[in-house]
VMD Tcl script that draws the C-alpha trace (Angstrom):
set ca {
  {47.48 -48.86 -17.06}
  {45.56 -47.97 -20.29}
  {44.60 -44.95 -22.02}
  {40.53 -44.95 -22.48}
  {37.84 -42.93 -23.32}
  {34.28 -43.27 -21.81}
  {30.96 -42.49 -22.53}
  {27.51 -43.46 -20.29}
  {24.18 -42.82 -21.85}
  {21.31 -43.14 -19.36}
  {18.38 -44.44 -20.98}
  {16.50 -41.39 -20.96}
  {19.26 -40.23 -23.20}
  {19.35 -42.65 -25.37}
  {17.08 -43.86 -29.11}
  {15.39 -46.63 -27.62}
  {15.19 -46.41 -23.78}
  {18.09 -48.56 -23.48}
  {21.32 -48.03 -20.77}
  {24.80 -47.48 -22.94}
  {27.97 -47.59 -21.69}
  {30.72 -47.65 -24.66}
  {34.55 -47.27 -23.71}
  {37.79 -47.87 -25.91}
  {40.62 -49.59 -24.55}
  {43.47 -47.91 -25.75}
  {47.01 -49.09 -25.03}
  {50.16 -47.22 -23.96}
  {51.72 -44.75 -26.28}
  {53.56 -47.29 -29.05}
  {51.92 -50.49 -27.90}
  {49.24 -52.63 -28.99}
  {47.88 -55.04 -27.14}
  {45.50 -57.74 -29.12}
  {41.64 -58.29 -27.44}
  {39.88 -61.09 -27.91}
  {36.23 -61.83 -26.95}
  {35.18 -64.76 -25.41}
  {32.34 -66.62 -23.20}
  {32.96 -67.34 -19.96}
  {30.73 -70.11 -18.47}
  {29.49 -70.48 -14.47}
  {30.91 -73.45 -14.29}
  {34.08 -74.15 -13.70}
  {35.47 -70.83 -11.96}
  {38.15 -71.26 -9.56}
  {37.67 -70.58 -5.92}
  {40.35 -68.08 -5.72}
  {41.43 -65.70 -7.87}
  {45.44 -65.26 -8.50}
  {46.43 -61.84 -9.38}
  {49.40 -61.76 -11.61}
  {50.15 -58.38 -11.20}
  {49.85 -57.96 -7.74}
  {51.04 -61.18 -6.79}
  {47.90 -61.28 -4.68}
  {44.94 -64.43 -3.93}
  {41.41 -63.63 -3.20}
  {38.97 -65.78 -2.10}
  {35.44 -65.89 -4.96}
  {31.85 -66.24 -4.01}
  {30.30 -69.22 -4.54}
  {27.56 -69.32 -7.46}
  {29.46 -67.15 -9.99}
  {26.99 -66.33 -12.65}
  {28.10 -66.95 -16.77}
  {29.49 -63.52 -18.74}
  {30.87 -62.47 -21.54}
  {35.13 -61.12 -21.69}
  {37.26 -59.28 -23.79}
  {40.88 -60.10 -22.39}
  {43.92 -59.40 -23.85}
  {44.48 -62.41 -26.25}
  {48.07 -62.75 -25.54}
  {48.38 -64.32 -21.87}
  {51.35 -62.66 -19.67}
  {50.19 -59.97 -17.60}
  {46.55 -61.48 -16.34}
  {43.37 -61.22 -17.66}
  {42.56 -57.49 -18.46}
  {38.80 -58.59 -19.10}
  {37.76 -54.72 -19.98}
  {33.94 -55.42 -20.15}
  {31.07 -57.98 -20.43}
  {27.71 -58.83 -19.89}
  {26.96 -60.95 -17.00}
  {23.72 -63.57 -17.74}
  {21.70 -61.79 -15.09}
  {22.20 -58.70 -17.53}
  {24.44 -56.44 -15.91}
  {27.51 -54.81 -17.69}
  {30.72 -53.29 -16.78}
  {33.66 -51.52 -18.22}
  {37.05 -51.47 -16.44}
  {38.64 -49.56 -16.36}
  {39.03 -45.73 -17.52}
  {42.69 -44.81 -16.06}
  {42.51 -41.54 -14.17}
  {44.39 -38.36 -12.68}
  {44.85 -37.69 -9.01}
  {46.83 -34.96 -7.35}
  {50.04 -35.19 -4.64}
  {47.82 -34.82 -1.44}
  {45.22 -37.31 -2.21}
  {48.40 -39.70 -2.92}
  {50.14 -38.45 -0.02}
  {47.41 -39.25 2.23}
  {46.59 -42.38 0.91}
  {49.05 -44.24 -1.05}
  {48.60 -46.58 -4.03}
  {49.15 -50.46 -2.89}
  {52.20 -50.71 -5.35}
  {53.37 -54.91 -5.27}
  {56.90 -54.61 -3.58}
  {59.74 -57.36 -4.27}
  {61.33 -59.10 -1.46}
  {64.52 -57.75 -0.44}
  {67.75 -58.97 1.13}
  {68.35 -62.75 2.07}
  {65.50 -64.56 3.97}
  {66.62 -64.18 7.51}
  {69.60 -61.50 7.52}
  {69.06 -58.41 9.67}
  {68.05 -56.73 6.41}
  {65.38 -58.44 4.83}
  {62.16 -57.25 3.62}
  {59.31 -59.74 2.49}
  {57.24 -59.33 -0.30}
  {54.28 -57.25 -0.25}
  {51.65 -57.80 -2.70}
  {50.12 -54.74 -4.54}
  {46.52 -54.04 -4.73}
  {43.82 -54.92 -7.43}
  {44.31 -53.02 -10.86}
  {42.69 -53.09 -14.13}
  {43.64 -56.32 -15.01}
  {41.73 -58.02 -12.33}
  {38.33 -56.14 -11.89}
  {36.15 -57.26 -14.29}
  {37.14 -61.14 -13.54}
  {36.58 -60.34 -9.82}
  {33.20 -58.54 -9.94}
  {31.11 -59.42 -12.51}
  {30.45 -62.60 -12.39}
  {28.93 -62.06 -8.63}
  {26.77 -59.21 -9.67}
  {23.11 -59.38 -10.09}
  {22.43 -54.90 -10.29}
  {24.82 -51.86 -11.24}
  {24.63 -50.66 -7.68}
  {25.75 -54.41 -6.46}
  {28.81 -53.86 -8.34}
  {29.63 -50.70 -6.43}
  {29.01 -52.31 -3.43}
  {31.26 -55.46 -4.07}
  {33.73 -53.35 -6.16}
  {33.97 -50.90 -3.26}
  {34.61 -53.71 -0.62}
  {37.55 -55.07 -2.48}
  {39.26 -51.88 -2.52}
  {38.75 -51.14 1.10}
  {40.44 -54.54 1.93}
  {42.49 -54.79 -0.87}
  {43.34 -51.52 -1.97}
  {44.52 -50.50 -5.72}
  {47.78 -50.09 -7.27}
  {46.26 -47.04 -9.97}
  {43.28 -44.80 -10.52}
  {40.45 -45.71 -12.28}
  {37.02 -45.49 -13.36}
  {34.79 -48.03 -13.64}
  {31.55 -48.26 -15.19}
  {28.29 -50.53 -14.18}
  {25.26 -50.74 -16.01}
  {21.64 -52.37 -15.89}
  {18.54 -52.48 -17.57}
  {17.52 -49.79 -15.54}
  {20.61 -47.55 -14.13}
  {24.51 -46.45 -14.69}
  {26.54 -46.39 -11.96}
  {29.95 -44.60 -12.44}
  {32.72 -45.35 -9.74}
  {36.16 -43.39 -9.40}
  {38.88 -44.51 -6.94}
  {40.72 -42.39 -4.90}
  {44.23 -42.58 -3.67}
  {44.99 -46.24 -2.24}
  {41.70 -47.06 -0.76}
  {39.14 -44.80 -1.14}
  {36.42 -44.29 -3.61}
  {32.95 -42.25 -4.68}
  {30.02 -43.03 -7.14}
  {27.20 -41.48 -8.80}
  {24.63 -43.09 -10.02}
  {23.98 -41.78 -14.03}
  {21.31 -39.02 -14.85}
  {18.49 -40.75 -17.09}
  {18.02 -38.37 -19.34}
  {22.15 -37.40 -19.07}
  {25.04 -38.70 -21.12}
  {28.73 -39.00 -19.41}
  {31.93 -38.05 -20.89}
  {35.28 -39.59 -19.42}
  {38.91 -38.76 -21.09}
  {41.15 -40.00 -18.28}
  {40.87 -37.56 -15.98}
  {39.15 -37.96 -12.58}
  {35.23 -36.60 -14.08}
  {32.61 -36.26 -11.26}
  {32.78 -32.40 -10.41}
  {29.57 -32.80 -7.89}
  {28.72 -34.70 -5.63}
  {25.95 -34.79 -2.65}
  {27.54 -35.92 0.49}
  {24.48 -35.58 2.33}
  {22.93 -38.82 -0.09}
  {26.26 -40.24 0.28}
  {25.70 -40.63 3.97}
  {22.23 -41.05 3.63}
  {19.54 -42.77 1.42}
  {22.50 -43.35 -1.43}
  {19.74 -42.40 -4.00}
  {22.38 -41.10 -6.32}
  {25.27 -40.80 -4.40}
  {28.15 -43.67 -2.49}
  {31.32 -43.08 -1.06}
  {34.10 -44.48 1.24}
  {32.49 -44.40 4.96}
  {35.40 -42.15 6.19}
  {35.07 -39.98 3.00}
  {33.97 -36.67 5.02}
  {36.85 -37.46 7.95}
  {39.34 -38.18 4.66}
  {38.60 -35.18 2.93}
  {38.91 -32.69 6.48}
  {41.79 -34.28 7.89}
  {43.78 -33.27 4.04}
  {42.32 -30.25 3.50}
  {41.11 -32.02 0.43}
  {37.99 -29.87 0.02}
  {38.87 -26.56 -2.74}
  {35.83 -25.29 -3.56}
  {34.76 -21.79 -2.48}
  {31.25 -22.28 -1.72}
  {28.98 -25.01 -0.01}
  {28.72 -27.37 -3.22}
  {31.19 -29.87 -2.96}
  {33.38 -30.78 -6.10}
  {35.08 -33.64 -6.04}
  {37.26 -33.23 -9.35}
  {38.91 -30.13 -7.58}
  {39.56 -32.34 -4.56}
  {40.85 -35.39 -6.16}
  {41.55 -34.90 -9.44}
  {44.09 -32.78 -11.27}
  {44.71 -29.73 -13.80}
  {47.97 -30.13 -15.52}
  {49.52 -28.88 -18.31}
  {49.73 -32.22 -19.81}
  {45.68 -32.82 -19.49}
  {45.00 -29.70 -21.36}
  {46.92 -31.73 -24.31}
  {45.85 -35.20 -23.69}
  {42.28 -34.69 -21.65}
  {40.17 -31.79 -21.64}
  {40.23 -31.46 -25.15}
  {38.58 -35.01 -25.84}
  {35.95 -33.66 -23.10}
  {35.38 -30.57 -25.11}
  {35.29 -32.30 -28.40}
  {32.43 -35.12 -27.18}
  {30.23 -32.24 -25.67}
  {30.78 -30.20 -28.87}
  {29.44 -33.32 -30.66}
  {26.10 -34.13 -28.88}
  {25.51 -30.30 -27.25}
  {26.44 -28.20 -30.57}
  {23.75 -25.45 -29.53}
  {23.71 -25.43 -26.10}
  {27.32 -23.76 -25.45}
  {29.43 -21.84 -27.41}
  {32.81 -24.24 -28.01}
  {35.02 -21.55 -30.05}
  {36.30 -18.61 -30.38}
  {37.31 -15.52 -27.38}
  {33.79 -15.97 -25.63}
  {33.23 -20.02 -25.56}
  {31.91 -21.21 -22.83}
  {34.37 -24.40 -23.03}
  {37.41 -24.70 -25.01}
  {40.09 -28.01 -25.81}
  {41.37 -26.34 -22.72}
  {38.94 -25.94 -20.00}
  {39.11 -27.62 -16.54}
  {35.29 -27.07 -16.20}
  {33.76 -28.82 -18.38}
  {30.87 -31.02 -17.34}
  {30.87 -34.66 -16.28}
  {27.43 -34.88 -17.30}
  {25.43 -33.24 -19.85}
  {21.75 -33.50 -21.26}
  {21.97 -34.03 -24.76}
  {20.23 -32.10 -27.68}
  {18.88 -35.36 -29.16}
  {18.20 -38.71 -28.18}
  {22.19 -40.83 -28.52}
  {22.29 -43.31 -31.25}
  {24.26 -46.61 -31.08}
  {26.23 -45.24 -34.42}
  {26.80 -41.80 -32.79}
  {28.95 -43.52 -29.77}
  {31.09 -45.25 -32.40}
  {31.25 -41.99 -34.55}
  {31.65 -39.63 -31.64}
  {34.88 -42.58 -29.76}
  {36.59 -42.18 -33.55}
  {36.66 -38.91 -33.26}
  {40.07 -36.75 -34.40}
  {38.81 -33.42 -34.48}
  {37.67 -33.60 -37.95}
  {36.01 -29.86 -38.47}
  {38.38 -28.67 -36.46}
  {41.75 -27.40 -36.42}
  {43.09 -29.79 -34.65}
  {42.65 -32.60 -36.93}
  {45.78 -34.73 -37.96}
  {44.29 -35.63 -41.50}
  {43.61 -31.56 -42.49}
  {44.28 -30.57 -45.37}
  {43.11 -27.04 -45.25}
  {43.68 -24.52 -42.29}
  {46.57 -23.91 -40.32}
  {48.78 -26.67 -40.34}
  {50.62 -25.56 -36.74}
  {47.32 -27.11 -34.98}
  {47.35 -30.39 -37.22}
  {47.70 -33.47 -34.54}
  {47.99 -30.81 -31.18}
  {45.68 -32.32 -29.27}
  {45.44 -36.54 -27.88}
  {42.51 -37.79 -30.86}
  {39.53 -40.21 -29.44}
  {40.06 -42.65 -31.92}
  {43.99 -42.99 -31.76}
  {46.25 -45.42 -33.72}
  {46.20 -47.76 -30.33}
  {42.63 -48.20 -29.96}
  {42.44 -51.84 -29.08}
  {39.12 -52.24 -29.34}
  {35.40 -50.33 -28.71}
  {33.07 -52.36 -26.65}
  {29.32 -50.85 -26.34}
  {27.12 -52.63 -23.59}
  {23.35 -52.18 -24.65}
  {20.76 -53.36 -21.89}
  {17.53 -53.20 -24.20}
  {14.23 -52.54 -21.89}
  {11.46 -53.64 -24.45}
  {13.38 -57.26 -25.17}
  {12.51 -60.26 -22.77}
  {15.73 -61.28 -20.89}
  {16.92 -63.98 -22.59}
  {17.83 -61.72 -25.57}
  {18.31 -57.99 -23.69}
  {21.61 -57.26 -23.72}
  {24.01 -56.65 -26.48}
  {27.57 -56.37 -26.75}
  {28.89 -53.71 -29.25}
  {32.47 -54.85 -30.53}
  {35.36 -53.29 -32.93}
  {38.83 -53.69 -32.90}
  {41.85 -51.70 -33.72}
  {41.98 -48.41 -35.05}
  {37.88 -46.63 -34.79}
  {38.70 -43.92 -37.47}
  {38.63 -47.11 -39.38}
  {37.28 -50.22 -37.93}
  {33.48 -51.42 -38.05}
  {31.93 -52.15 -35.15}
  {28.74 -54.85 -35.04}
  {26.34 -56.01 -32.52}
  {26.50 -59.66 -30.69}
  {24.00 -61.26 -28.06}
  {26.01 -62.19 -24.99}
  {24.02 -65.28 -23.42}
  {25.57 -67.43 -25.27}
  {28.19 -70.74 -25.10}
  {31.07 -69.00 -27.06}
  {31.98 -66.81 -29.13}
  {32.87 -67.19 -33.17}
  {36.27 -67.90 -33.46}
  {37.11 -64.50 -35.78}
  {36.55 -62.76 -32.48}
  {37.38 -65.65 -29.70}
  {40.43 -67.17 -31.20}
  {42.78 -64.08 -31.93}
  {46.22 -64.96 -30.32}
  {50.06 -63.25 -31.26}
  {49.78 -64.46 -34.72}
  {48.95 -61.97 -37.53}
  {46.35 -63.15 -39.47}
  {43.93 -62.42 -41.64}
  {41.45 -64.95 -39.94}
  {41.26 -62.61 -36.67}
  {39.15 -59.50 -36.62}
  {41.54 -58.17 -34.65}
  {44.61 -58.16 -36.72}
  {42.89 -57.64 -39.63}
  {41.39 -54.49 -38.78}
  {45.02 -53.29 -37.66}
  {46.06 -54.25 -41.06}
  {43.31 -51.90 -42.88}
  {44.47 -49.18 -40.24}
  {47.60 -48.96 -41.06}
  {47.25 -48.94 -44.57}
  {44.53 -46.83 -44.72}
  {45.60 -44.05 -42.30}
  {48.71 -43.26 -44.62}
  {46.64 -43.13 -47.36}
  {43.84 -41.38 -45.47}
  {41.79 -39.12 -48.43}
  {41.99 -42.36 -51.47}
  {40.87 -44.68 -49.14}
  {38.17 -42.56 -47.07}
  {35.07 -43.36 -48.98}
  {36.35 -46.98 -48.92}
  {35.90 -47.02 -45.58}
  {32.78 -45.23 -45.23}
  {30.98 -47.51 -46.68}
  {32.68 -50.88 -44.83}
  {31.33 -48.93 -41.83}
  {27.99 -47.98 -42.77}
  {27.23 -51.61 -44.59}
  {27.88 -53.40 -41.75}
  {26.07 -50.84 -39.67}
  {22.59 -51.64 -41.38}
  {23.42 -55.50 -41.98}
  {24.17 -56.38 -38.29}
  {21.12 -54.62 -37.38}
  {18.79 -56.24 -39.97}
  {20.09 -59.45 -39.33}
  {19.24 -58.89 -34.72}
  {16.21 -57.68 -35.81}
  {15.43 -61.16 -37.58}
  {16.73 -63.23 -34.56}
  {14.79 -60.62 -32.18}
  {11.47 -62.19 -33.60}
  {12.62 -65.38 -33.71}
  {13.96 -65.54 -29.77}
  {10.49 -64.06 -28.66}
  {8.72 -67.22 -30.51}
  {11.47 -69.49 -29.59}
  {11.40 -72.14 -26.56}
  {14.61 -71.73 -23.88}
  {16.21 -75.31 -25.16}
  {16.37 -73.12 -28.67}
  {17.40 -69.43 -27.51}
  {21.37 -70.59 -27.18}
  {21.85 -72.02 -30.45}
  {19.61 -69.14 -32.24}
  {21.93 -66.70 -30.32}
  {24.91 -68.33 -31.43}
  {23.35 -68.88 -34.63}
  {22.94 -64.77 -35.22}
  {26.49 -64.05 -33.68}
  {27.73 -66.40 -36.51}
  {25.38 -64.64 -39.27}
  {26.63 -61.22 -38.30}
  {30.39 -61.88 -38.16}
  {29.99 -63.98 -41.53}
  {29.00 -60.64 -42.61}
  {31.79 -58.59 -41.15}
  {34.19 -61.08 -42.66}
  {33.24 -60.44 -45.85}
  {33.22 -56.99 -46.13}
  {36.39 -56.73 -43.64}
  {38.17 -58.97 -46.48}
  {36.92 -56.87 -49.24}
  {38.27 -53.46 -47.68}
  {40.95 -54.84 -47.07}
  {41.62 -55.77 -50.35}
  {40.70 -52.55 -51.77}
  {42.68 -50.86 -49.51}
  {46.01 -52.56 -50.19}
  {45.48 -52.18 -53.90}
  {45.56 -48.04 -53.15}
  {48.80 -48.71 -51.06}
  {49.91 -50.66 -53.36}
  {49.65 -48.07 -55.81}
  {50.90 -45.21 -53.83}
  {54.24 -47.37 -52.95}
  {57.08 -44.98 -53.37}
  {58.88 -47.24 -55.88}
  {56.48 -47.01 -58.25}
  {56.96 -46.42 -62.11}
  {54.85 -45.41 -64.63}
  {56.43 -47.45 -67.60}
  {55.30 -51.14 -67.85}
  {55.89 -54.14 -70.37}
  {52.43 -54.30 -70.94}
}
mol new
graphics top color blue
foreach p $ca { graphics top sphere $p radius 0.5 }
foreach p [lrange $ca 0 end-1] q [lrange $ca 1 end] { graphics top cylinder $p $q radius 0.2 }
display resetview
């Protein structure tokens, strides 16, 4: 499982009228797990898909479509593809881990892979019994057969009904025109809701959707999908908690521990703080939400249209302005680090889908992309219909090097972080130049796809994705650089007195 944080803008929430979906991949507490991103062609896919995991085969579609994949770059433990662009421009994220409670688990289990037991053939002996689908196998199973958001709910949904899942999760899907959010439940079971336009989403691994229309459900599905025993599920538990006709799923199937009033709610209450300032009151005796409320909203409509550079500033979030913040250096100092921060030493990487309405096909999606650390990476935009990948993002493998975008924005992280206030304005700026570059550079190759012929549009794509990360090399290597001369300088053996 990995720790995550989500956000879904619909595109009536968002600058341009696009869809957003941005999520970090965050791995387990002391881990880091290297991402790569890389092009996956139609041809070529296998027919069935081995699960590593769950020591589990499933039969693929025929006709898989081509997509872009940010696996883990050190093979082991599957493919943990985490999100991509398919070439019919649909997106997903997968997945953001989630809370349940003892009855949903109780009354449907997780599909946990079981070792063979005993010698084959003794009175005793217990085959193996493969687990269900996980994160690591969701995006490689789905995407590539997807041609709408609510198509990947559907196929999604089948595969845990026969399949079942080994973990809770959230999983995102995204098209030009809609956002479709789906959380499983218990072993088997599972709801979505389709994204408000004119909404944004917040997800910090805790089951989210708190309402939900059964009536659609069962119905039209305008907005709403679920399980087709759902209502039978939820009676036969006594899953349903809420006090009045409206329906909330979060108190059915979700949680409210002490531990997610540390590690959840209060990345909740600090995203909503960020785009809904005015709207509530976030401190003080009569907030309407504090780090600490179970009730605060899936969904929320925002005070302004969302930016591209507000997701990445809002997912590096560590409560800066707020007590809570581990870099303070004012305030009370019993707060400092009390609270799980967004953008967390094991951020493996951000990865922003944006599904661009005004931009013909061949050039509407982008794929947002950091790595590392967000407090102090960069993040730049690359088209996804493309052949592959440059090979400071597609060829990042075990070995530290300076040649991987990866490892090199660890490196600046962790010499950066302990040396947070002399290196700040260093990496200010790293962020914000490649924030205006990258985009100057897809609005040039914008115009020139529009004008271009289709035997041209892959090698002008490829072309810009080369352009851009030229870019980010250069200034990545330069902040780098600057930033190891202040470590260098701050190095506890260090003596005044030279020969010089």
């Amino acid at each position: 499982m990995m720790a995550c944080t989500t956000i879904l803008v619909g595109k009536k929430a968002s600058y341009d009228g696009s869809t957003m979906v941005a999520r970090n991949e965050d791995s387990s507490s002391g881990q880091y797990n290297a991402k790569k991103l890389i092009a996956v062609a139609s041809e070529g896919h296998p027919n069935v898909y081995h699960s590593v995991l769950a020591h589990l085969d499933i039969d693929l579609p025929e006709n898989p479509l081509s997509y872009s994949l940010t696996p883990d770059a050190v093979a082991g433990q599957g493919v943990w593809g985490a999100c991509g662009i398919n070439s019919a421009n649909v997106a997903m994220t997968a997945t953001e881990t989630i809370t349940s409670n003892a009855r949903v688990l109780a009354a449907d289990p997780l599909v946990i892979y079981q070792e063979s037991k005993g010698d084959k053939g003794s009175a005793d002996y217990q085959e193996e019994m493969a687990g269900g689908i996980s994160e690591e196998d969701m995006v490689s199973l789905v995407l590539p057969y997807i041609h709408s958001a609510r198509e990947g709910v559907e196929r999604l949904a089948s595969l845990l009904e026969e399949y079942g899942t080994s973990e809770m999760n959230g999983i995102a899907f995204q098209d030009v025109n809609e956002i479709w959010w789906l959380e499983t439940i218990g072993g088997h079971h599972w709801i979505a809701k389709r994204v408000p336009d004119d909404s944004y989403v917040v997800m910090p691994n805790q089951f989210g959707i708190d309402a939900f229309d059964l009536e659609d459900a069962f119905g039209s599905q305008k907005e709403h999908m679920c399980s087709k025993d759902l209502r039978e599920f939820i009676e036969e538990n006594h899953l349903n908690l809420s006090m009045n006709d409206q329906f909330d799923p979060r108190l059915a199937f979700g949680s409210r521990t002490d531990a997610d009033q540390v590690y959840n709610t209060p990345r909740a209450w600090v995203m909503g703080r960020f785009f809904n300032p005015n709207t509530y009151k976030w401190e003080g005796a009569e907030a309407d939400y504090t780090p600490q409320s179970f009730d605060i909203p899936w969904s929320f409509v925002p005070e302004h249209k969302i930016t591209v550079q507000e997701i990445k500033e809002v997912l590096s979030n560590h409560y800066q302005g707020t007590p809570y913040d581990p870099y303070a250096a004012r305030g009370d100092s019993k707060m400092r680090g009390a609270y799980r921060t967004i953008g967390i030493n094991r951020n493996n990487f951000i990865g922003l889908t944006q599904i661009r309405p005004y931009m013909p096909e061949s050039h509407r999606s982008l794929q947002w992309m950091a790595f590392g650390s967000n407090v102090f990476n960069a993040m730049i935009p690359l088209y996804t219909q493309v052949s592959q990948f440059p090979a400071y993002l597609s060829q990042t493998n075990a070995e530290v090097t300076t040649d991987s975008l990866y490892w090199s924005a660890r490196m600046i992280a962790a010499l950066a972080d302990a040396h947070y206030y002399q290196t700040q304005a260093i990496i200010e700026s790293y962020q914000a130049k490649m924030d205006h570059q990258a985009l100057a550079i897809i609005k040039n190759f914008d115009q020139q796809l529009i004008s271009a012929d289709d035997k041209q549009k892959n090698e002008i794509r490829e072309r810009a994705n080369q352009e851009i990360v030229d870019q980010m090399i250069k200034e990545t290597q330069s902040t780098l650089k600057q930033v190891l001369h202040i470590a260098s300088n701050g190095m506890k053996n260090a003596y005044a007195r030279s020969d010089n």
